[in-house]
N, C-alpha and C positions, 0 to 999 in steps of 0.2 A: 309628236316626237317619236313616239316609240314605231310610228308607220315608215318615218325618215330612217331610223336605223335598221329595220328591218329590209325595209328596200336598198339600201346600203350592204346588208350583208346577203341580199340575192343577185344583186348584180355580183359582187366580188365574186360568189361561190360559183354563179354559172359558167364562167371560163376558169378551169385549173390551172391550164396550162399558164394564162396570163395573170392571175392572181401569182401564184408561185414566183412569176416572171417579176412582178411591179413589187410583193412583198421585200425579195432579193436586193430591190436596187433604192427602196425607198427608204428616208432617215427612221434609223433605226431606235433614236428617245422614242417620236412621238407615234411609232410603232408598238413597243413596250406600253407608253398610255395607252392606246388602244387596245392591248390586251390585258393588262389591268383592270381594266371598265368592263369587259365581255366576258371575263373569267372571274374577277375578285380575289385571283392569283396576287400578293404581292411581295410574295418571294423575290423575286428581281431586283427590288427598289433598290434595297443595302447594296446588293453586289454590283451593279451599275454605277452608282451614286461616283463612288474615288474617280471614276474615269470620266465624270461629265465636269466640265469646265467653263459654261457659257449655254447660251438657247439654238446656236448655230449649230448644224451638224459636224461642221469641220472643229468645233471647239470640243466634242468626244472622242478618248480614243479607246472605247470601249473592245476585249479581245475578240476577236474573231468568233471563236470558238462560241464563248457567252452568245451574242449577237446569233451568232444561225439557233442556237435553242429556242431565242425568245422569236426570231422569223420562222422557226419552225412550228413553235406553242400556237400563235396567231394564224395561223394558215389552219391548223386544228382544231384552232375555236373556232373562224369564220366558216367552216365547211360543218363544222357539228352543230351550231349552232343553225344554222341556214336550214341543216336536212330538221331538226328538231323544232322548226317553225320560228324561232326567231327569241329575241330577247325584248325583258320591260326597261325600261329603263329606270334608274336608280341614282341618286348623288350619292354621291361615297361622302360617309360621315366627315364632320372639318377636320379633325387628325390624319385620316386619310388621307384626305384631299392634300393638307399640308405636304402628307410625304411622298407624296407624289408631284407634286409643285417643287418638291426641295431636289428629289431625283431629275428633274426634269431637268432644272436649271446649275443643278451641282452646287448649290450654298441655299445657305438660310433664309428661307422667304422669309419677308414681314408679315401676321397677320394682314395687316392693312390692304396686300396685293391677292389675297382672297376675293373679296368683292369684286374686286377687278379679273380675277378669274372668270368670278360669274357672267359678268358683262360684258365683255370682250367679246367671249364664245357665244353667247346668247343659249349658257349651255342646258340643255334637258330642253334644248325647243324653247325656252323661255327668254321672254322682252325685257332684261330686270332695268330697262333703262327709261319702259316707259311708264309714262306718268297717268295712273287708272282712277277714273273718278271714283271717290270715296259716297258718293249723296249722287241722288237725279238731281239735272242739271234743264230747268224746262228748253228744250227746243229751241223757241223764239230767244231765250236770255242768250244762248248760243250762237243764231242767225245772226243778233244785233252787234255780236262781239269781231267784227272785223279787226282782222290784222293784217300791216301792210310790213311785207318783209322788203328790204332795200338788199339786193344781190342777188344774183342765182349759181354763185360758188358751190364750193362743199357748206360751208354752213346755212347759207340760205336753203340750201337743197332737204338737209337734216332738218330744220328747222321747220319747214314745207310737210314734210314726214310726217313726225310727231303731230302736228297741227291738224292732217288729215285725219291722223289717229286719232284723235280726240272730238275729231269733227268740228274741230272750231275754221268757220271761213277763213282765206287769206289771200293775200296778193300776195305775187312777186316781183318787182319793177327790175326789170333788167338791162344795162344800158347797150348790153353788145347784139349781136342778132342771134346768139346760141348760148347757151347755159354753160358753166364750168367755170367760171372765172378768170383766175388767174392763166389755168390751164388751157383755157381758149384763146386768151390774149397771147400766149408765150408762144410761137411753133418755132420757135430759131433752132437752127442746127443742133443736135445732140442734148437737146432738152429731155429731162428725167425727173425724176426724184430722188433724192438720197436718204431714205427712208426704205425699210422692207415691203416689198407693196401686200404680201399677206397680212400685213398688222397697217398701213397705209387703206384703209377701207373702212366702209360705214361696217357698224359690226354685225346690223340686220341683215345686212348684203353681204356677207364676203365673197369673195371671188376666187374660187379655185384653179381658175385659169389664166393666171398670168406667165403672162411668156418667160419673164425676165423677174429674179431676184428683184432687181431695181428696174423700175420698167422705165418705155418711155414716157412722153408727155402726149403721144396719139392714144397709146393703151388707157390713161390713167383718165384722159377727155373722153375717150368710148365708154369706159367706168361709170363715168359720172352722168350720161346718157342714156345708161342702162338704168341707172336709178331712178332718173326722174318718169324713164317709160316704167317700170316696173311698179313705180307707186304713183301714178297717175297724174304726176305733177305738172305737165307742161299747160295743163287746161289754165295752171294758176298764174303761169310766168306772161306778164304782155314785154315782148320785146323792145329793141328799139326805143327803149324808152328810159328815162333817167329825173331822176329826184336830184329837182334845185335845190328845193327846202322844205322845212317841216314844223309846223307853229302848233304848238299843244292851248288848246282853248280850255280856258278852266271853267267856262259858265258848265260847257256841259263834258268836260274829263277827255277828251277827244284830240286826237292829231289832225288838224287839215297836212295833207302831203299834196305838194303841188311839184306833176309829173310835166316833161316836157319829150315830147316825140322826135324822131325823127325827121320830122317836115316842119319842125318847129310850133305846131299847134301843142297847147298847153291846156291839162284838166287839174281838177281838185278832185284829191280822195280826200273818205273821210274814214279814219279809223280807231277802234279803242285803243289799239297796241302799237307803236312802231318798236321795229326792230330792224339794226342795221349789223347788214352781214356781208359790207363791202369789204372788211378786212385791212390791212395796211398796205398792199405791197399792187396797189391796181394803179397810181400815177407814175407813169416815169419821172425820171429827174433826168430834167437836158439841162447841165453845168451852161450857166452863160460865158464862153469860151470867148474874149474878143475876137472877132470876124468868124463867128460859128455862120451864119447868113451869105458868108464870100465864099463857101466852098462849093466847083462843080459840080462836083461826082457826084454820087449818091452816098446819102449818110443818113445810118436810121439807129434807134433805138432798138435794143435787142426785144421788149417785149411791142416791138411795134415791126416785126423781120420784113423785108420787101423781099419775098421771093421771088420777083420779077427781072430782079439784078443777078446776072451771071458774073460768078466769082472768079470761072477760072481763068487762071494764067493774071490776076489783076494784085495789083499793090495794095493789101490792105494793113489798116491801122485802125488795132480795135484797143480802144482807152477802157479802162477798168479790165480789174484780174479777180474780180467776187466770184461766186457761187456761179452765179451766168457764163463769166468770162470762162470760166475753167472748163465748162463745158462746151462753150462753143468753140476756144482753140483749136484742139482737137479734134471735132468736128471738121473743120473749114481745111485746116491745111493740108491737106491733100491732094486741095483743088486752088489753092487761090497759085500763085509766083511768089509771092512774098506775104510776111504776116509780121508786121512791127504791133508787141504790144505794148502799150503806155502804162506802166501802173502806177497807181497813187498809195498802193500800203502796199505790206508782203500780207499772205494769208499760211496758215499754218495749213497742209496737206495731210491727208492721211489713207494709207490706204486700208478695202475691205476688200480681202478675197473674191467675195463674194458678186463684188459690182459689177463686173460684165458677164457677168456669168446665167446663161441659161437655167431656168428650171428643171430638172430631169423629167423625161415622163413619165419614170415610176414616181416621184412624186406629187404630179398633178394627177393619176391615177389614184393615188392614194390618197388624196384631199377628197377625191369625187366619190370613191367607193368604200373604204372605211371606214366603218363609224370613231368619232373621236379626234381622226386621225388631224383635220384641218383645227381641230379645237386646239390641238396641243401645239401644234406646230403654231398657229398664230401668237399663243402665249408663247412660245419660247423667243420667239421674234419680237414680242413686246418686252420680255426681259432683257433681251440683249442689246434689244435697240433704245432703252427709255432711260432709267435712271441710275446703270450699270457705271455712269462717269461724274456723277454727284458729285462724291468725295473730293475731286480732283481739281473741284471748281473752290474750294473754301481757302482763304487767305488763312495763314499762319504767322499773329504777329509777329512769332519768334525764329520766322525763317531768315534763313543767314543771305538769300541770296533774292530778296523782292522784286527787281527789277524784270528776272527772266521765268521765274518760277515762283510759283507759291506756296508747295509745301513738297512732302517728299516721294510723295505719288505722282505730282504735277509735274517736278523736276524729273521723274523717272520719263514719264510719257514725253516731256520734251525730248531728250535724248535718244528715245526709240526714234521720233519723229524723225531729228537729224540725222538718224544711221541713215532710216529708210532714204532720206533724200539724197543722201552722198551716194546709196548704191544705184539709185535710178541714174545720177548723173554722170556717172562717173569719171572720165578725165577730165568731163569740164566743170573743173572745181570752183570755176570762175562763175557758175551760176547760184552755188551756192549764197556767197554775199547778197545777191538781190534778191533770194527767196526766202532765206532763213529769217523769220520776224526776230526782234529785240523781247518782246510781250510775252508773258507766259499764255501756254495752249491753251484755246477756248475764247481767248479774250474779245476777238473776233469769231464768226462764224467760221467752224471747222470744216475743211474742206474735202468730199471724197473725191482722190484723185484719178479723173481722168485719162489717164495717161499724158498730162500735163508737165513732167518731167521730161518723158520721151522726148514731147511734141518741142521743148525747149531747146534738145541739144539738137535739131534739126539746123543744116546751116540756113534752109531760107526765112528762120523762126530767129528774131531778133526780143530780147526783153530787154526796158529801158525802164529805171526808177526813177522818175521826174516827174512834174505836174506839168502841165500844159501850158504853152505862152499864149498861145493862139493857133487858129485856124487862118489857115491861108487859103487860095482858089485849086491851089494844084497839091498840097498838103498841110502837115503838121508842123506847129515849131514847137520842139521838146527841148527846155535847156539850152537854147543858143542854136539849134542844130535843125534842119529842117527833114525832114521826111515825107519825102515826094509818096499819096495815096491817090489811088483810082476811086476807093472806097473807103469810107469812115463807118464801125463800127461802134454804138455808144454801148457798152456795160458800163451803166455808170446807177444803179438802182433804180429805186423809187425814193416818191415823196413820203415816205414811212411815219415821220412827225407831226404833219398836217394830217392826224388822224381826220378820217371822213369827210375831209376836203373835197370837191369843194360843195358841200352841203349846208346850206345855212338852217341849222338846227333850234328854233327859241321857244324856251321851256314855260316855265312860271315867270310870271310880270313879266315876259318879255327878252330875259336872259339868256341872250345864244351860248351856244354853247362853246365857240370861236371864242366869245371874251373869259369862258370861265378857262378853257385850258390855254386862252393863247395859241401863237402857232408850234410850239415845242414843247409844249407840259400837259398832257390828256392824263387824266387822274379817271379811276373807276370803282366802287366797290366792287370786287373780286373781278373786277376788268369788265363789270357787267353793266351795274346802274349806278345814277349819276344825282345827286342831292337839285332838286327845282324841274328836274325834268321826268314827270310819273309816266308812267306806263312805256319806259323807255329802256330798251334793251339793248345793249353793243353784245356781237361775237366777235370773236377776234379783236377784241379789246383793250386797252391799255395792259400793260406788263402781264399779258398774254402767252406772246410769244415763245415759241421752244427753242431752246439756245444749246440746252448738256445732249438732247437727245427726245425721243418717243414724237410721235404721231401725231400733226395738228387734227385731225380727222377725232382722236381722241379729246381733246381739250375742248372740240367744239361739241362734242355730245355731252359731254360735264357742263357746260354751259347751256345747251338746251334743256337737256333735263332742267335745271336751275329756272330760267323762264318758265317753262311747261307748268311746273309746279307753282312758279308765281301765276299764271293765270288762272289754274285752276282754284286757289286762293278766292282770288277775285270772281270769280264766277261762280265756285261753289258758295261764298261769302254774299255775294250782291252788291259787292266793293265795286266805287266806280273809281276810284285811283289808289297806285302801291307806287310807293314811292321811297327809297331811301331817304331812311334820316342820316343826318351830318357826323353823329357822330360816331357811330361805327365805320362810315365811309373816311372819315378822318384817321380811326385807329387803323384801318386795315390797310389804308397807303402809307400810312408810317412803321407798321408792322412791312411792307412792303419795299421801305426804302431801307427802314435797316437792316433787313437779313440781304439787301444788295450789297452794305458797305462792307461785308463780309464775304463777298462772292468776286470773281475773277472778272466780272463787266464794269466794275467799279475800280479798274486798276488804274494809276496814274499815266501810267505811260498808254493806255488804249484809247482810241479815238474809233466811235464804229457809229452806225446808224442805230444801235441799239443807245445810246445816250441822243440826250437834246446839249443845246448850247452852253446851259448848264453844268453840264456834267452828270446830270441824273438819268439813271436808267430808267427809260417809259416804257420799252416794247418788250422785255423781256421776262419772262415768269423767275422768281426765286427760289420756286418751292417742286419738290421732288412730283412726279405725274399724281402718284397714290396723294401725296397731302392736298393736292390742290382738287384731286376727288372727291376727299371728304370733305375739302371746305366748299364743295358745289353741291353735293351729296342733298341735303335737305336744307329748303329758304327757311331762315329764324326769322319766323315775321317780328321778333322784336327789334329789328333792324331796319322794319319799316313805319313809314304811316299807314295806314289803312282808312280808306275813308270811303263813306257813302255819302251821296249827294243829296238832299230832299228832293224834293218833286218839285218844290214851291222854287229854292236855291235855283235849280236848273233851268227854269225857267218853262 
């Protein structure tokens, strides 16, 4: 570490001219951190602190004056310390740290978001995420412990990682011909993330070069290319290939995973571990529309895009206004003649400054050259972006007004919302009615706007609030009304419910795992493991999902670590199956359904993909990023069985 920020403070110090230049223009908190850490200076913190507001740099309005002292203090450490040979490195005691965590973000950190400090940044050079054998582990016990991982996403990717790190073998079964998941399936028009992509990243890897605040979905697919080249994983992933099903044998503790190719020739593995890190959001959902099969034109799935159909000048009709749709509007109209969209609910809008907006180069100059500097910035981005809207989501039995709002934070945000949309739209107050939800904000996923308002009051841009009668050969019938399309665009999601579909998964005696959750109720200890099925791992698992805010990229490192540790168990132990017991898995999905019945997903009037048929919430987390840390943080093996086989037993 201390060679990383030495080399850090010679590159900065060897151009003045452009150190001075990039200090000048770079965000000025996590500039301050960084002279904090190379000075021990922390004078600054108090006087700073009243003017920070948030982790964004637009959310300070620290004065001027202040501001060039502490860019001029920094430019004087980095050149004094450079000519002086360099510095050691140090953690600043946890009171420190705290007030510098509290400066940074303008309010009160929680203890609890220390840890997360730690690991986030990977800071002082240190992995605090990974999982370090405590005892030798022989060799051979190691070789024999195959793990077959199902995906090659971000979490299968992370997963792959760690697994190298510890040296324990493993497969990847991937069913596409390139790695990335979702991110490889998706390439439709104006595909992003809505997420900050500096806190959007593995934290072993971050990436100092991203173009874009919020980048695309080509940047974030190169990302995750660069990972797998960087830690050597594509040796592990066989393409082209996809997991039918997976039978756990108890003679001898073992998954048979029977893979089927591309050519249709089918193999059997044989593993100690399966873990599936297919995720929820990889089947589309094609609505059976009557006469979906009579239409001419071309008509596809947004995460299935035919870039071979030219858009312009053509009638399109794209059904669904989700997360996709918002993004591809926008996108498309430019070039098509007409853009009819069909929605099925309204989505709550919001905008972030931030969203189309460039990274400056004094700040990817400053991420790359000094020290600290990408540390702070990625945390401030984790605050801003994570659990900054909690509060907002808790039901108030005693609010006067349940229908639209839930309490008096929730009711405030709504009304920002409606400013903002009445000023995007302006005379045409007539779109208002079909975009404004009835449901208080969050209920559904929240949406960052695309310039999806603009793209609305365009005359060749039509919105229609109706469901679908049918598909006809030459277009749509909405409502009684026909709408003559060239092209059909489906935003209509995925099969999210059918978790791991379609995988036939059978545990102990034979118990799939289809019959235990059905097709709309996937139940998980901590979204991870599953009572009859040992050595069986989900990521991105039942009530997983981030719904208020932060980073899936983080939930799945909270969740590998979690595995890593259950294996290491088993391997440091000579355990040939772990396995949840029932009834911890019982309390912690009821611990799980009731802090929902108090949460804004659980509202009456909401109907989303985060609920099944039921009414229950399965995909989405209740618990703020940091709680759901520490309930991953370390496996309680007394929440499992632990078992060794005999020799005799196994036959």
């Amino acid at each position: 570490m201390n060679n990383d920020i030495n080399e850090q403070l010679g590159r900065a110090a060897a151009d003045p001219v452009a150190l001075r230049k990039n200090v000048a223009g770079a965000h000025i908190v996590p500039l301050l951190m960084s002279y904090v850490h190379l000075t021990g200076d922390k004078s600054y913190l108090d006087k700073v602190r009243p003017y920070v507001h948030g982790g964004w740099d637009y959310q300070q309005d620290i004065p001027q004056e202040l501001q060039a002292q502490i860019r001029s203090g920094l430019v004087e450490a980095i050149e004094g310390l450079a000519e002086r040979g360099g510095v050691v490195h140090q953690d600043p005691p946890t009171a420190e740290l705290k007030a510098m965590m509290n400066a940074a973000c303008g309010a009160e950190v929680p203890d609890m978001y220390v840890p997360i400090f730690f690991e986030e940044t990977c800071f002082g050079g240190r992995d605090y995420r990974a999982v370090s054998w405590r005892k030798e582990v022989p060799a051979r016990r190691k070789q024999e412990f195959e793990v077959v991982i199902a995906g090659a996403g971000f979490s299968g990717l992370v997963m792959g990682v760690r697994l190298k790190q510890a040296g324990i073998p493993f497969t990847i079964i991937e069913k596409n011909a390139n790695l990335g998941g979702t991110w490889y399936e998706n390439s439709y028009p104006g595909i992003g993330v809505d997420t900050p992509c500096h806190f959007y990243s593995f934290s072993l890897m971050p990436n100092p070069d991203w173009p874009e605040f919020f980048s695309k979905g080509a940047e974030i697919q190169a990302y995750l290319e660069r990972i797998a080249d960087e830690f050597g994983l594509r040796e592990h992933i066989r393409f082209n290939e996809e997991i039918v099903s997976a039978e756990y044998r108890e003679d001898s503790c073992s998954w048979a995973v029977h893979c089927r190719k591309a050519d249709g020739a089918e193999e059997l593995l044989e593993a100690r571990a399966f873990v599936s890190a297919v995720g929820a959001l990889n089947r589309p959902a094609i609505p059976r529309f009557p006469g979906l099969e009579s239409f001419e034109g071309p008509m596809f799935h947004t995460a299935r895009w035919d870039h071979s159909v030219d858009l312009k000048g053509k009638k399109v009709v794209m059904i669904g206004t989700g997360a996709t749709g918002i993004q591809v509007g926008p996108a498309i109209v430019d070039e098509v003649g007409s853009l009819t969209i069909v929605q099925r609910s309204k989505h709550w809008i919001i905008k972030h400054p931030m969203y189309h907006e460039q990274v400056p180069e004094a700040v990817t100059w400053a991420t790359r050259n000094i020290p600290y500097y990408l540390d702070w910035f990625r945390f401030g981005l984790f605050w801003a972006a994570s659990d900054g809207f909690y509060d907002t989501l808790k039901i108030d039995p005693a609010w006067s007004d349940p229908q639209h709002s839930l309490n008096a934070e929730n009711a405030s945000m709504r009304e920002e919302l409606i400013a903002y949309a009445k000023s995007e739209v302006g005379e045409r107050t007539d779109l208002l009615g079909k975009t404004i939800p009835d449901y208080p904000p969050f209920g559904k996923r929240m949406l960052r706007d695309n310039n999806w308002y603009r793209m609305l009051c365009r005359p060749e841009v039509e919105l229609i609030n109706a469901g679908v009668e049918r598909i006809e050969p030459d277009g749509v019938v909405v409502d009684g009304r026909k709408i003559e399309a060239d092209v059909i665009v489906l935003a209509t999601g995925f099969e999210a419910h059918r978790m791991l579909g379609p995988m036939e998964i059978r545990g102990r005696s034979g118990v799939t795992l289809r019959e235990r959750w059905g097709d709309d109720n996937p139940r998980a200890h901590l979204g991870i493991t599953v009572p009859d099925f040992p050595n069986f791992f989900v990521l991105y698992g039942p009530n997983t999902n981030l719904a208020h805010g932060g980073s899936a990229f983080f939930h799945s490192e909270c969740q590998v670590r979690y595995v890593c540790e259950a294996l290491r168990e088993m391997l440091e132990n000579d355990w040939d199956e772990l396995e949840v017991r029932r009834e911890p898995y019982e309390a912690y999905n009821a611990k799980v359904d009731e802090e929902h019945r108090h949460l804004v997903w659980s509202h009456p009037g909401v109907t989303s993909w985060y609920k099944n048929k039921a009414g229950r919430v399965i995909l989405n987390s209740p618990w703020r990023l940091a709680v759901y840390r520490q309930y991953t943080a370390d496996i309680n093996l007394a929440e499992y069985h632990c078992r060794r086989i005999p020799l005799s037993e196994a036959g």
